[in-house]
N, CA, C and O atoms as CSV, one atom per row, in Angstrom:
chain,resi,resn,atom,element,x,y,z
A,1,UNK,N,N,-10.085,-31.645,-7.808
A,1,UNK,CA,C,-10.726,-32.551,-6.879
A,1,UNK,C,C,-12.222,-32.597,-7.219
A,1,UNK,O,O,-12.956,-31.634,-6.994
A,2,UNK,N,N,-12.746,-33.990,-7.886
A,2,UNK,CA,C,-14.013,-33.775,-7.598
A,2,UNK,C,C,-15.105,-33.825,-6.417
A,2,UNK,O,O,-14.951,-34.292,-5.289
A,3,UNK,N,N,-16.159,-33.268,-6.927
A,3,UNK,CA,C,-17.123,-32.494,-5.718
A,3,UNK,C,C,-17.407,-33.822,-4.544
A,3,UNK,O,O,-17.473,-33.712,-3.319
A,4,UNK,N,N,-17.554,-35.183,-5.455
A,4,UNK,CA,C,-17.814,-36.110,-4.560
A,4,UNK,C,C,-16.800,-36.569,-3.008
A,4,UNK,O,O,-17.116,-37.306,-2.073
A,5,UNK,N,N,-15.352,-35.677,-3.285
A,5,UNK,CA,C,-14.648,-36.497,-2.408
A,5,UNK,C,C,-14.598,-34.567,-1.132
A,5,UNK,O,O,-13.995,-34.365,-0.078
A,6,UNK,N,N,-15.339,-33.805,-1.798
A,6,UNK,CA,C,-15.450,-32.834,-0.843
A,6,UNK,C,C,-15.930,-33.227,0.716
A,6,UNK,O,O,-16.433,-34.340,0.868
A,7,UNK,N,N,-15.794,-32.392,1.814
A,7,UNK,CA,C,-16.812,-33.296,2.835
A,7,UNK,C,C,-17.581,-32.074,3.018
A,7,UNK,O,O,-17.420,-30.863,2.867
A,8,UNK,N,N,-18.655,-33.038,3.480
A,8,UNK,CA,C,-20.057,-31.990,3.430
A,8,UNK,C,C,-19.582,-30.859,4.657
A,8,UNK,O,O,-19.956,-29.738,4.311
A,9,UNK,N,N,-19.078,-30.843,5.594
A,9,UNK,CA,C,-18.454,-29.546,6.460
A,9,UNK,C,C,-18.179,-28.422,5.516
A,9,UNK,O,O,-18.398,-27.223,5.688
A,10,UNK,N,N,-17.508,-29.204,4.193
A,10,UNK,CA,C,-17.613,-27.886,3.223
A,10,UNK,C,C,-18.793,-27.484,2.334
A,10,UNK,O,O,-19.411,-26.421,2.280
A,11,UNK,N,N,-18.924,-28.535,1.706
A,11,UNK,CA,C,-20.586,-28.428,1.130
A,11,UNK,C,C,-21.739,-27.653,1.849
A,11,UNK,O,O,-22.288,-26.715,1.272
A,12,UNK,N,N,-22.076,-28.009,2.999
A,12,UNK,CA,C,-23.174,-27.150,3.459
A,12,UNK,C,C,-22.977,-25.709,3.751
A,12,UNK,O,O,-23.712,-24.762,3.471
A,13,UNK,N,N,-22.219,-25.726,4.163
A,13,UNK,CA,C,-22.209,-23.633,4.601
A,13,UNK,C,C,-21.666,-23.749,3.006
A,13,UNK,O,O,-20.462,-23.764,3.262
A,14,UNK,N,N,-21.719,-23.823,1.840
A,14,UNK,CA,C,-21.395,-23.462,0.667
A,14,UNK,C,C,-22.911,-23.677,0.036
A,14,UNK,O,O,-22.932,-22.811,-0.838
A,15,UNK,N,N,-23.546,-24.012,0.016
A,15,UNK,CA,C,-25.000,-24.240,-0.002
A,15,UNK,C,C,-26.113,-23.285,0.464
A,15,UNK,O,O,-27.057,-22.812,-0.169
A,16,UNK,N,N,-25.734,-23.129,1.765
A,16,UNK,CA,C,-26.527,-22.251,2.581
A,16,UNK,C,C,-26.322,-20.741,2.312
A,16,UNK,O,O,-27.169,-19.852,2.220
A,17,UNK,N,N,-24.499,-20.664,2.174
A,17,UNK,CA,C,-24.283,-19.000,1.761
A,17,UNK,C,C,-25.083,-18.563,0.279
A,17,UNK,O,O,-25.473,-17.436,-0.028
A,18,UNK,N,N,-25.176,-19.640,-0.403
A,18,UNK,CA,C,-25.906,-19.504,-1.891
A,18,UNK,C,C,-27.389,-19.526,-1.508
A,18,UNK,O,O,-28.180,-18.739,-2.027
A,19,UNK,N,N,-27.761,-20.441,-0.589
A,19,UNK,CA,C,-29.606,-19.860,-0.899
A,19,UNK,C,C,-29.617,-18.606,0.023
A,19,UNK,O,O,-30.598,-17.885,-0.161
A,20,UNK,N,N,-28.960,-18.294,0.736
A,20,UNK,CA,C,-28.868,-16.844,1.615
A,20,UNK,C,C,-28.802,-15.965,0.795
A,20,UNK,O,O,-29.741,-15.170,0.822
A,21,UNK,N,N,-27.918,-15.777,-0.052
A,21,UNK,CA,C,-27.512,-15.036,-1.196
A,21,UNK,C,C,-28.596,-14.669,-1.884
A,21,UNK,O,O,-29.031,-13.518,-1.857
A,22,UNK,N,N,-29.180,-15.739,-2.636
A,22,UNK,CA,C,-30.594,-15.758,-3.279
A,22,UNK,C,C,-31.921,-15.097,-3.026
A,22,UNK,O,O,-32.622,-14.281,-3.624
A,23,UNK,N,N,-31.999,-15.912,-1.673
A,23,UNK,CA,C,-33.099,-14.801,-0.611
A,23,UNK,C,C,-32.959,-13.623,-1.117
A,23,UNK,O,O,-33.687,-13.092,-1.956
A,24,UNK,N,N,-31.684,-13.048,-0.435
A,24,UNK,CA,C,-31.504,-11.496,-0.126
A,24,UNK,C,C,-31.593,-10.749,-1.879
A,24,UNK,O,O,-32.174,-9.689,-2.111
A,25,UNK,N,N,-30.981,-11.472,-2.784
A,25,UNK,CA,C,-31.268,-10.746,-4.242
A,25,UNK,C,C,-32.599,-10.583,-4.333
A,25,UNK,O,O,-32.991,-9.473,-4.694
A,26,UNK,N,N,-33.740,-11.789,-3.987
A,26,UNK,CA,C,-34.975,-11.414,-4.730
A,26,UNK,C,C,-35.750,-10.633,-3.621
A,26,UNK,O,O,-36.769,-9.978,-3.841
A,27,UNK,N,N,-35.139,-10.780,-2.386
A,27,UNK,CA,C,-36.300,-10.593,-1.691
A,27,UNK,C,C,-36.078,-8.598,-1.153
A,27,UNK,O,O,-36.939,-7.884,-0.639
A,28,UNK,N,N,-34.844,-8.276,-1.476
A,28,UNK,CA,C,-34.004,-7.133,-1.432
A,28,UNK,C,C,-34.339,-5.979,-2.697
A,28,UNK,O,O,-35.146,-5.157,-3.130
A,29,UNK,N,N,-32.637,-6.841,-2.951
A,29,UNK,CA,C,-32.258,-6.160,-4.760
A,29,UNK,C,C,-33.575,-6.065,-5.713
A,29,UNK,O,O,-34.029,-4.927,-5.831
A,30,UNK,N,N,-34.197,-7.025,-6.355
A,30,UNK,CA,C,-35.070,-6.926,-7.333
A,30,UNK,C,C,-36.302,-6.261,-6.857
A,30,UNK,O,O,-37.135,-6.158,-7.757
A,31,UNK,N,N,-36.739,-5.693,-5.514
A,31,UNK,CA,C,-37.634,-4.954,-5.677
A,31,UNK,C,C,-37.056,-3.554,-5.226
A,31,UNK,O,O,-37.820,-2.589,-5.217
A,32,UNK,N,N,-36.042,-3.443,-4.940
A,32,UNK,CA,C,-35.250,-1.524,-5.392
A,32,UNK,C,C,-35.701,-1.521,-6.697
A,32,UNK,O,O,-36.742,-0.894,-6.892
A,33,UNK,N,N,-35.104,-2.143,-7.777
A,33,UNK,CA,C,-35.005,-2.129,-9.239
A,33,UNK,C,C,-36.647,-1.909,-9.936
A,33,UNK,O,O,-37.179,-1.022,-10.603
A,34,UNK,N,N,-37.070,-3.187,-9.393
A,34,UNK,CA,C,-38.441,-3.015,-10.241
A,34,UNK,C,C,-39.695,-2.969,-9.589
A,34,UNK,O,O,-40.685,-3.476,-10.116
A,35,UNK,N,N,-39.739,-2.428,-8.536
A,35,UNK,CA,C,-40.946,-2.049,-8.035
A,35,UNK,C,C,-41.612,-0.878,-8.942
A,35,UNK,O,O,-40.941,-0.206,-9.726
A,36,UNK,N,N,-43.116,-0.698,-8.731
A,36,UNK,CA,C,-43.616,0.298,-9.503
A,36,UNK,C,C,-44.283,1.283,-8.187
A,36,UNK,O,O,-44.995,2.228,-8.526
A,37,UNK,N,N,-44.097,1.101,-7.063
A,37,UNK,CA,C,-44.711,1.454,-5.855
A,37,UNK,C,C,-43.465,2.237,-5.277
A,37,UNK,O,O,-42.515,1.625,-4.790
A,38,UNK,N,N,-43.519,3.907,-5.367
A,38,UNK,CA,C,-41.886,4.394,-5.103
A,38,UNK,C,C,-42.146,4.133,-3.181
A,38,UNK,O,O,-41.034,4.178,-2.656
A,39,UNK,N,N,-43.008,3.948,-2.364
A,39,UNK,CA,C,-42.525,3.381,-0.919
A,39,UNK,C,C,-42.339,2.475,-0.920
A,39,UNK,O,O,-41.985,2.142,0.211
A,40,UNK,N,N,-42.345,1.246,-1.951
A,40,UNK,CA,C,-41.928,0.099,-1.790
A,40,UNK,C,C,-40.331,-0.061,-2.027
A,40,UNK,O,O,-39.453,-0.650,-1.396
A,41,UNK,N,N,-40.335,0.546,-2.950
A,41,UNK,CA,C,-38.792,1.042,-3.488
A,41,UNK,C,C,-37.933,1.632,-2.249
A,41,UNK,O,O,-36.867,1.089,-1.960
A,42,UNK,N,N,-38.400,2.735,-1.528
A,42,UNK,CA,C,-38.062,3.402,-0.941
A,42,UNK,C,C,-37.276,2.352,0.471
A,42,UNK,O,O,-36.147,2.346,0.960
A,43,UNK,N,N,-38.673,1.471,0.776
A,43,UNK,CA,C,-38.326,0.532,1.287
A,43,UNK,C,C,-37.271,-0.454,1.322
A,43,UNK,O,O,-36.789,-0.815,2.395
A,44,UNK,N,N,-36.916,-0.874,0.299
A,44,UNK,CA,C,-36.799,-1.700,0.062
A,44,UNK,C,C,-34.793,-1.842,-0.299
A,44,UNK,O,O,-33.944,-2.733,-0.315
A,45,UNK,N,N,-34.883,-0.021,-0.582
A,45,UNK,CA,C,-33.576,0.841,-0.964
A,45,UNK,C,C,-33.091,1.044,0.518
A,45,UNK,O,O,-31.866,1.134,0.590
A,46,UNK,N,N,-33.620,1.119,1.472
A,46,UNK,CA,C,-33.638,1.351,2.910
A,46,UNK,C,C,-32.954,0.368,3.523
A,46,UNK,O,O,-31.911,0.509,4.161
A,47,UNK,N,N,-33.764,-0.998,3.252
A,47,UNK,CA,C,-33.139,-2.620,3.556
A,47,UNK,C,C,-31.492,-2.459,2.914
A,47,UNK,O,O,-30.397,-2.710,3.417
A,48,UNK,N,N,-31.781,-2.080,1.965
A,48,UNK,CA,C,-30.093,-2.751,1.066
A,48,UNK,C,C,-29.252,-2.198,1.874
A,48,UNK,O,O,-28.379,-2.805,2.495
A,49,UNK,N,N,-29.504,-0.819,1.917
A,49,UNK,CA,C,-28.641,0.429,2.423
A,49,UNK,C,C,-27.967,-0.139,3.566
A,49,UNK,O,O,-26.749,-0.314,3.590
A,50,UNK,N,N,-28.981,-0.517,4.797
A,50,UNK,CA,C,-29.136,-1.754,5.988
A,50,UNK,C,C,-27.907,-2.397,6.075
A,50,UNK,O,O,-27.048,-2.482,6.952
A,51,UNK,N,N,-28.028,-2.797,5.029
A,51,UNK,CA,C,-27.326,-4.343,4.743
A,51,UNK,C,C,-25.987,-4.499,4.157
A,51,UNK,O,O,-25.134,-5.345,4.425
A,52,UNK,N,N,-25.953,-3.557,3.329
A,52,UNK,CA,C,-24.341,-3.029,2.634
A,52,UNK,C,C,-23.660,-2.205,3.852
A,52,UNK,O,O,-22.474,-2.507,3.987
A,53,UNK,N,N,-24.196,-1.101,4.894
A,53,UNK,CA,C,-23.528,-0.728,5.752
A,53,UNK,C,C,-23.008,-1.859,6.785
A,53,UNK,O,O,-21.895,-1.866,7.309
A,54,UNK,N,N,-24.067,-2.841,6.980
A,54,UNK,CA,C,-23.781,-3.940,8.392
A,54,UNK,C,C,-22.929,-5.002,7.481
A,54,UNK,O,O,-22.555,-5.846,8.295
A,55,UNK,N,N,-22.526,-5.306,6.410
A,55,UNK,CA,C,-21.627,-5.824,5.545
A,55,UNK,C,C,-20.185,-5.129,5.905
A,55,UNK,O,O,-19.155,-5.660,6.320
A,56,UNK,N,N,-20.528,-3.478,5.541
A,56,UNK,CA,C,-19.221,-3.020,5.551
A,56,UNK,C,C,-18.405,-3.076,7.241
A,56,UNK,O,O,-17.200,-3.153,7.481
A,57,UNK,N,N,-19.307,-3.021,7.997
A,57,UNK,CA,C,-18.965,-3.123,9.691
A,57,UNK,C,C,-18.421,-3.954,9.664
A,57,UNK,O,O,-17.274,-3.724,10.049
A,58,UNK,N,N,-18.661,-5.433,9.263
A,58,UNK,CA,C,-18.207,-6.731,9.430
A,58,UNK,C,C,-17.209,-7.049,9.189
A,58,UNK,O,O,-16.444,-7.792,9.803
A,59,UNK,N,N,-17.037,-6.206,7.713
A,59,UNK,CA,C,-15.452,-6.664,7.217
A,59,UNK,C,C,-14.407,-5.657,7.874
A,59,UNK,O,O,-13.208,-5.930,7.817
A,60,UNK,N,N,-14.668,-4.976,8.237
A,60,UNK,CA,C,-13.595,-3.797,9.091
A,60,UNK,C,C,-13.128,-4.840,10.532
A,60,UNK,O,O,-11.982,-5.129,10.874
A,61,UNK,N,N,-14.254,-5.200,11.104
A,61,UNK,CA,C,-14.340,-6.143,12.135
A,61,UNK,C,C,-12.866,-7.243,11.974
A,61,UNK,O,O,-11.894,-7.376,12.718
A,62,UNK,N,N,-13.213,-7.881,10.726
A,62,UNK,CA,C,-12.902,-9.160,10.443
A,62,UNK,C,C,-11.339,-8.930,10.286
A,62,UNK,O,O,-10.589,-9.871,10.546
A,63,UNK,N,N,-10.581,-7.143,9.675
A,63,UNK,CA,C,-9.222,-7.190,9.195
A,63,UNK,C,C,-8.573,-6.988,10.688
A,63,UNK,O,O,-7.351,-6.955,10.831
């Protein structure tokens, strides 16, 4: 099926989960990895941690 005959009900929350996604890699992930500031890191390892536990809640939730 091409994308044109999709309806945007699907398109947008498929859109949105991708710039969400995005956010959270650069604004997350890439400064665990490459910070040179270990409280920024620390920080930042803190958020993920956050975020992979309230991930894992959700899907327990969801079965």
């Amino acid at each position: 099926m091409p994308i044109d005959y999709l309806p945007t009900a699907v398109i947008i929350p498929g859109v949105m989960g991708f710039v969400i996604l995005v956010l959270l890699y650069a604004g997350v992930v890439l400064p665990t990895i490459w910070s040179r500031r270990p409280e920024r890191r620390k920080a930042a390892h803190r958020t993920l941690d956050m975020l992979l536990k309230a991930r894992r809640g959700l899907r327990r939730i969801g079965q």
